[in-house]
C-alpha positions as CSV (number, residue, x, y, z in Angstrom):
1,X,-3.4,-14.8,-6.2
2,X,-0.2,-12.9,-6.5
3,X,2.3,-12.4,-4.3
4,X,1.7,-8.7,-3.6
5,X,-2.3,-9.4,-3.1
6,X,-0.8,-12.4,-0.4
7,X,1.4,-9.9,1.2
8,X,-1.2,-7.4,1.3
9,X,-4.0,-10.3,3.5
10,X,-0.7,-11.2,5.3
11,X,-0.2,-7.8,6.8
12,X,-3.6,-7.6,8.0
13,X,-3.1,-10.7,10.0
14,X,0.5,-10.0,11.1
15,X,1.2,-6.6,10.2
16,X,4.8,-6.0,9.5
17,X,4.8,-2.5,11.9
18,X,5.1,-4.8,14.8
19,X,8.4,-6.0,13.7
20,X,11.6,-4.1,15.5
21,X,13.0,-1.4,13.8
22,X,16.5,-3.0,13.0
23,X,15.0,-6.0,11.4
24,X,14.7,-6.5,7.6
25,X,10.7,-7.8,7.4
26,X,8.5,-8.3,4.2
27,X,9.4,-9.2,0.3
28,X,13.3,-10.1,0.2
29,X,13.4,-11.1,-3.7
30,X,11.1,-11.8,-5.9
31,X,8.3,-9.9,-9.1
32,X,5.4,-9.2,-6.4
33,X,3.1,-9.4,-9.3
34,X,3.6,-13.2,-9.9
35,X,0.7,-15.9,-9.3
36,X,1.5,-17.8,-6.7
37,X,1.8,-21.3,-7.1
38,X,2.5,-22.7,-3.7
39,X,4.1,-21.5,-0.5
40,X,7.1,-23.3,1.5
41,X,7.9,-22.2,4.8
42,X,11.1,-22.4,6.9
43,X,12.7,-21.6,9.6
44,X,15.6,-20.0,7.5
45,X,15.5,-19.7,3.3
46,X,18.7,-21.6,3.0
47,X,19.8,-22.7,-0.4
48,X,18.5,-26.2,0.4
49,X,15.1,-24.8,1.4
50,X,15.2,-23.4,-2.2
51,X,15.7,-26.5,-3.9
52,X,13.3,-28.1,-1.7
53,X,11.2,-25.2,-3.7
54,X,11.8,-25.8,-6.9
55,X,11.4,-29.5,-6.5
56,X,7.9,-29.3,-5.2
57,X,6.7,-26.4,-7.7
58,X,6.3,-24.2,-4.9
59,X,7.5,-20.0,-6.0
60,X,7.1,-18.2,-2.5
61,X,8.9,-18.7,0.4
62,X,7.9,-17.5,4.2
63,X,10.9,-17.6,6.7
64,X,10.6,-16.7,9.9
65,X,14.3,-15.4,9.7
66,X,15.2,-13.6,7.0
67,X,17.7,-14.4,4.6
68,X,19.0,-11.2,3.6
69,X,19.5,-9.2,6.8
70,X,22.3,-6.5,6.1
71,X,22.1,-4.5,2.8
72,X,23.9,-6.6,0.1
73,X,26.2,-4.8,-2.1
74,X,26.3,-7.5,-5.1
75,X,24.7,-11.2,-5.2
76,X,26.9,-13.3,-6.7
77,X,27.2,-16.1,-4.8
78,X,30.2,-15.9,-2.9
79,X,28.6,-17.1,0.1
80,X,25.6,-19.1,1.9
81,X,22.7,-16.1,1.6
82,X,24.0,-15.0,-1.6
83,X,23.9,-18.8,-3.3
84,X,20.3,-18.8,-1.3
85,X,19.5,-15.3,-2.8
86,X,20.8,-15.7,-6.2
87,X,19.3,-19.5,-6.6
88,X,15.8,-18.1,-5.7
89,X,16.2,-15.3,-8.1
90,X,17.4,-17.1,-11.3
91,X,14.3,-19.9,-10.5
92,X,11.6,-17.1,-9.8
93,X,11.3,-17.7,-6.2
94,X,10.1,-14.8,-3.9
95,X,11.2,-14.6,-0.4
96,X,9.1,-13.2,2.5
97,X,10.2,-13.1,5.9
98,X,8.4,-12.6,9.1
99,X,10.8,-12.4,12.4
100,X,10.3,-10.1,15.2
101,X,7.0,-9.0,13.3
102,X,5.9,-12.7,14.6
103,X,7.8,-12.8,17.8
104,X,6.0,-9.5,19.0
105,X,3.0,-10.4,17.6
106,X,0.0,-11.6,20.7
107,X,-0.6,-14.8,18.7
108,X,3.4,-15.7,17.5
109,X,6.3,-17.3,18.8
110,X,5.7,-16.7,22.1
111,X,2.5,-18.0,22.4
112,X,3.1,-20.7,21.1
113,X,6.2,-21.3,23.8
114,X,3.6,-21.0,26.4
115,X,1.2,-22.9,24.9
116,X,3.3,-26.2,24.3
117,X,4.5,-26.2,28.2
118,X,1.0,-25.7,29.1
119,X,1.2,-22.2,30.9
120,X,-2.2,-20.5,31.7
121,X,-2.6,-16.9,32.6
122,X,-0.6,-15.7,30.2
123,X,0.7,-12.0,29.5
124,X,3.2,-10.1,27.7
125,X,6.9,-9.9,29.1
126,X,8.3,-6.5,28.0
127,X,4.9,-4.8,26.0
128,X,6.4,-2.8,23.2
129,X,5.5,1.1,22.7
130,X,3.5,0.9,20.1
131,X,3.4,4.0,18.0
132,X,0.0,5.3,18.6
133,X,-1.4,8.3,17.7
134,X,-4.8,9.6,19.1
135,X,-7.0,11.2,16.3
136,X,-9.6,13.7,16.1
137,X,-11.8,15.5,14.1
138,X,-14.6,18.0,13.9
139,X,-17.7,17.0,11.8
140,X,-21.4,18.6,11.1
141,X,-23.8,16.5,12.8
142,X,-25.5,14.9,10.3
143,X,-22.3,13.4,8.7
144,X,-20.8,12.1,11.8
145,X,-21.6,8.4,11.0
146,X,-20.3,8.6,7.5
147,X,-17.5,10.1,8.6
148,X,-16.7,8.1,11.5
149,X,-17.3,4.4,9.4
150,X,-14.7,5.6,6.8
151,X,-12.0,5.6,9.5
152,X,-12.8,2.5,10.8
153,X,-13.1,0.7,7.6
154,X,-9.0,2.5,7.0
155,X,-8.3,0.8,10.5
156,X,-8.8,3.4,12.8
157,X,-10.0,2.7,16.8
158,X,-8.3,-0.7,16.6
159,X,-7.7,-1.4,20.9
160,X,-6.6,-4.9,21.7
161,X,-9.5,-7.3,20.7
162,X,-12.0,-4.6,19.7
163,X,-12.2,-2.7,16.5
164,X,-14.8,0.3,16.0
165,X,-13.5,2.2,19.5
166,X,-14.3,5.6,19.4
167,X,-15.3,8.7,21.6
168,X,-17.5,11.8,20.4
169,X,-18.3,15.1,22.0
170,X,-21.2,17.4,20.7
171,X,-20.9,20.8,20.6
172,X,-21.2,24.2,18.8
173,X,-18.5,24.9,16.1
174,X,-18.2,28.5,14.2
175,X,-16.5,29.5,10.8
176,X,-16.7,32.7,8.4
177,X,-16.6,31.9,4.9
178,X,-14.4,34.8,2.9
179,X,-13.1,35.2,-0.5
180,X,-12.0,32.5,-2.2
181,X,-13.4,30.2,-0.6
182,X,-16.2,27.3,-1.7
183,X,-18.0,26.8,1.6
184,X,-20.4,23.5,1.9
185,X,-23.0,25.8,3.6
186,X,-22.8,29.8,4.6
187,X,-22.1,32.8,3.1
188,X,-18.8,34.7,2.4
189,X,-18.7,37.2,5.0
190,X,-21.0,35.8,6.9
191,X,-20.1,34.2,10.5
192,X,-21.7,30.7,10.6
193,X,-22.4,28.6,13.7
194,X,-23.6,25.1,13.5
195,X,-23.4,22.2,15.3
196,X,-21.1,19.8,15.3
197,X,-19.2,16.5,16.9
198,X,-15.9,16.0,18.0
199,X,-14.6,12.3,16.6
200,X,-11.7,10.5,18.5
201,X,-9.7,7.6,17.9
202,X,-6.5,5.6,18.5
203,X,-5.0,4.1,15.5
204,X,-1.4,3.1,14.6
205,X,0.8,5.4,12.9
206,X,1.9,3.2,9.5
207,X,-2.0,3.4,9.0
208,X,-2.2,7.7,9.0
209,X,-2.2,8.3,5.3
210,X,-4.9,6.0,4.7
211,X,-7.4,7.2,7.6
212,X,-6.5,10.9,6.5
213,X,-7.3,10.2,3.4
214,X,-10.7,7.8,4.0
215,X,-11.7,10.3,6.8
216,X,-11.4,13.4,3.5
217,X,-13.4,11.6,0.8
218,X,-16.2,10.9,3.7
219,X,-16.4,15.0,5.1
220,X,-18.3,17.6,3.5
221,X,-16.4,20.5,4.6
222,X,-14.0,22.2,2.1
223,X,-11.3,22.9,5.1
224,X,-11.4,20.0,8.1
225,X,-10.5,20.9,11.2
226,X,-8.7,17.9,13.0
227,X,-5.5,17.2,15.2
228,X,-3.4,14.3,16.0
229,X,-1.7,13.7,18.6
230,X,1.1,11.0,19.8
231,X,0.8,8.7,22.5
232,X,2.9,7.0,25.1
233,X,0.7,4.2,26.0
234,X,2.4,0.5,25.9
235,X,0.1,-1.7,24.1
236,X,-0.5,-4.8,26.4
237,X,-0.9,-7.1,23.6
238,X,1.8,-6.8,21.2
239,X,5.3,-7.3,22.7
240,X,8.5,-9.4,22.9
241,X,9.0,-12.4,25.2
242,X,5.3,-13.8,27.5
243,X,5.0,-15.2,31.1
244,X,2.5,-17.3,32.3
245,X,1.7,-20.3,35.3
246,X,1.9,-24.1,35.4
247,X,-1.3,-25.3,37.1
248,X,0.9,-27.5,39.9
249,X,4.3,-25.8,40.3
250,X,7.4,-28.1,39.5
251,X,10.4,-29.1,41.7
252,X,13.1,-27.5,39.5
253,X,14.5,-30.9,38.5
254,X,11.0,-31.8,37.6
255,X,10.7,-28.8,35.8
256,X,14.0,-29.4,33.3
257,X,12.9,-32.6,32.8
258,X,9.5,-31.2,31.3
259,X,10.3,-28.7,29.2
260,X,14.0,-31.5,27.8
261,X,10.8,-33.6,26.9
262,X,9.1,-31.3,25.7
263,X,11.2,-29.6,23.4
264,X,13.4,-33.2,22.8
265,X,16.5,-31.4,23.9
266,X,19.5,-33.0,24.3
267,X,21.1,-30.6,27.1
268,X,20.0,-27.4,29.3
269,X,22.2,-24.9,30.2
270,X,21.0,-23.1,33.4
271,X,22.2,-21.0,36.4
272,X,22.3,-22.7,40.1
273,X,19.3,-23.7,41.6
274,X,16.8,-21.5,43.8
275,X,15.2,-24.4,46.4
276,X,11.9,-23.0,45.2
277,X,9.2,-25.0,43.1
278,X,8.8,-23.2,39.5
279,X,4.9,-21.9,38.9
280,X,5.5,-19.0,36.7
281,X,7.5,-19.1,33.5
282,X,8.6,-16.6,31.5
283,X,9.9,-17.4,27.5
284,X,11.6,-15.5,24.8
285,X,12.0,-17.1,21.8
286,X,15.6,-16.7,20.1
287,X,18.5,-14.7,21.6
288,X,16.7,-13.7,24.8
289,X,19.1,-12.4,27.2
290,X,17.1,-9.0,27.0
291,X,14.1,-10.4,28.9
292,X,16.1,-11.3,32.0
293,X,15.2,-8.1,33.9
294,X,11.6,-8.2,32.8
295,X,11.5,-12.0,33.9
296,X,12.8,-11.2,37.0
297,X,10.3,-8.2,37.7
298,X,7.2,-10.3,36.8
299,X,8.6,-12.8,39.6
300,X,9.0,-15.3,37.2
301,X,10.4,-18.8,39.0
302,X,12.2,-19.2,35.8
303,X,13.0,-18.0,32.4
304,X,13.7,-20.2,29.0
305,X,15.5,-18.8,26.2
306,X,18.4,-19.1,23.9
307,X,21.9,-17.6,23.2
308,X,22.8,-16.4,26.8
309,X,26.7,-15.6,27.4
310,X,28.3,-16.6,30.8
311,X,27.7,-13.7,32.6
312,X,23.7,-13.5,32.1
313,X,23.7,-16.4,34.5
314,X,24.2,-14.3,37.7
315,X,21.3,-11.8,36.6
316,X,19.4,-14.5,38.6
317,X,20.8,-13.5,41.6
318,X,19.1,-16.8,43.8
319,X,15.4,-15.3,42.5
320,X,14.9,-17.0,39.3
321,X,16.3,-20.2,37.6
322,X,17.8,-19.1,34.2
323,X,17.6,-21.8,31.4
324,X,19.1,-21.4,27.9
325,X,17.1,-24.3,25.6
326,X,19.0,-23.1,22.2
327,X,18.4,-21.0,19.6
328,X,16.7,-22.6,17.1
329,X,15.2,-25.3,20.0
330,X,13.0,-22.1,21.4
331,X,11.7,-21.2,18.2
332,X,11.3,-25.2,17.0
333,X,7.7,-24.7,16.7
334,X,7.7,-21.4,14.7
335,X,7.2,-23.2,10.9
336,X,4.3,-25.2,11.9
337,X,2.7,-22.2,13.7
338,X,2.7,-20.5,10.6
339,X,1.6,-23.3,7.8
340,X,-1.8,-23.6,10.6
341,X,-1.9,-20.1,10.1
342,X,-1.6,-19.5,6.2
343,X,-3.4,-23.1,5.2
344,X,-6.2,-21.5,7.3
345,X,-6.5,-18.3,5.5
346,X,-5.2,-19.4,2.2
347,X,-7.3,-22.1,1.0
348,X,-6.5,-21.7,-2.8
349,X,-3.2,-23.3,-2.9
350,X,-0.8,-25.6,-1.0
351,X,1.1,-24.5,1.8
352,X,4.0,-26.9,2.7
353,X,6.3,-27.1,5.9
354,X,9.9,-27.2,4.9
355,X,11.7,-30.7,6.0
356,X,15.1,-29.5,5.2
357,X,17.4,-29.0,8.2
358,X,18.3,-25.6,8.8
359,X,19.7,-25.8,12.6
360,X,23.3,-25.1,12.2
361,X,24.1,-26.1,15.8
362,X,25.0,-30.3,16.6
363,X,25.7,-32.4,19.6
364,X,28.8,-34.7,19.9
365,X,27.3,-37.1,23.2
């Protein structure tokens, strides 16, 4: 398998349009025609995760965060991602990273958050606007079907967990051949009427140019009639940041102390106390400050993230305990998340969990 045919099943399991629109997603370096010969994945493609590389034979890299996230005028290695970079290069190592694609994604980081602390009922924090488009087209009866499985097969009427969603309207559509024209049934000058359905389906906008052209090479007619049109619907399972509830709800003390085992932390930093017991938990993996509104609107009891400033503690304002875990501590589980993921759908070669350390952040106790 090359790396561009691994890309390619990647995207269709985490697709890289769900990632946020500043972030630098996909191939970093590397000839995407190259047989893979093992993958490594980190938490960040520092140069020691590149030796690691090199001294297990492995020639593609996943990273959650990406090593390259601002456009790099030269690569020379005047500093830690160019030596990274550069390194990789020279010893034909690609570079793929994953990010916010993964934190958005239904199954990513923050599932995983919710699922190590044991929450149940679990949504999506802040669901992202997803950039749907609603398409439809007019097609003689008889090809309907055809028509219809050529979209879905492009990845048209994907909702949530179904695939295949559709709507169709019969009806009576009219046309007049005239000159010039190569009609699939009628003749020039001649006003036709025959009958015809109405397709409609949702699908995701990175995905038009291939339904347009599926839906195309499936219709008969010489001219199709179709529209699209863009949606405003939030898509409730793609998303940054989740929320879900303990079965027993927690004294808060009792509550730190769960999720400093569970996480092996060495400190929590976290606003004043609320008296209340904590039953619903919101998380957002990473720099998280965002999510405190959202948290608070879902009447979360408390909120675990990383990277909050001094002043995001009062957003709590006595309704919800704030807790910043770290960084790198929220994400902690991110690497092994995805070698269960890729070892399950790549079976044909090894995929290894980095064991450098990447976590630039220490403790003096």
């Amino acid at each position: 398998m090359t790396v561009n045919e691994f890309v390619d099943d990647l995207k269709k399991i985490i697709p890289l349009s769900q990632a946020e629109d500043y972030d630098n997603v996909g191939l970093l370096c590397g000839n995407p025609d190259r047989e893979i010969t093992g993958i490594l994945v980190c938490h960040d493609a520092l140069e020691n995760v590149v030796d690691e590389a090199i001294a297990k034979g492995l020639n593609l890299i996943v990273t959650f965060h990406p090593i390259i996230f601002s456009g790099l005028k030269s690569i020379t290695g005047k500093n830690y991602i160019e030596k990274a970079v550069l390194k990789a290069i020279e010893n034909k190592i690609a570079i793929y990273a994953i990010h916010t694609a993964f934190d958005n994604d239904f199954f990513g980081v923050n599932y995983r958050i919710c699922e190590e602390l044991g929450l149940k009922n679990q949504k999506i924090l802040m669901p992202k606007m997803q950039n749907l488009h609603k398409f439809e087209v007019f097609v003689p009866q008889d090809f309907a079907e055809k028509v219809k499985n050529a979209m879905f097969e492009a990845g048209a009427g994907n909702i949530g967990f179904y695939d295949e969603c559709s709507f169709s309207v019969s009806g009576k559509g009219t046309f007049r051949p005239i000159e010039g024209s190569n009609p699939f049934s009628g003749k020039i000058g001649v006003r036709e009427i025959g009958d015809e359905v109405m397709i409609s389906v949702i699908y995701e906008s990175d995905k038009k140019n291939q339904i347009l052209t599926a839906m195309k090479s499936a219709h008969p007619y010489e001219e199709v009639a179709y529209q699209i049109i863009q949606l405003e619907n939030e898509n409730q399972y793609l998303g940054l940041g989740r929320f879900g509830e303990f079965e027993e709800a927690m004294e808060e003390e009792q509550f730190l102390t769960f999720v400093r085992d569970k996480f092996n932390l060495k400190a929590i930093r976290h606003s004043n106390f609320i008296n209340k017991k904590i039953k619903r938990v919101g998380v957002l993996g990473g720099s998280g400050a965002s999510g405190i509104g959202a948290a608070i609107s879902q009447k979360c009891d408390a909120y675990l993230t990383g990277d909050l400033k001094y002043h995001d503690y009062f957003q709590g304002e006595g309704k919800m305990l704030i807790c910043d875990i770290g960084h790198f501590e929220s994400e902690q589980f991110v690497t092994e998340h995805l070698v269960e993921i890729l070892s399950q759908k790549f079976t044909i070669f090894a995929v290894s969990k980095s064991t450098e350390k990447t976590n630039p952040v220490n403790y003096f106790l």
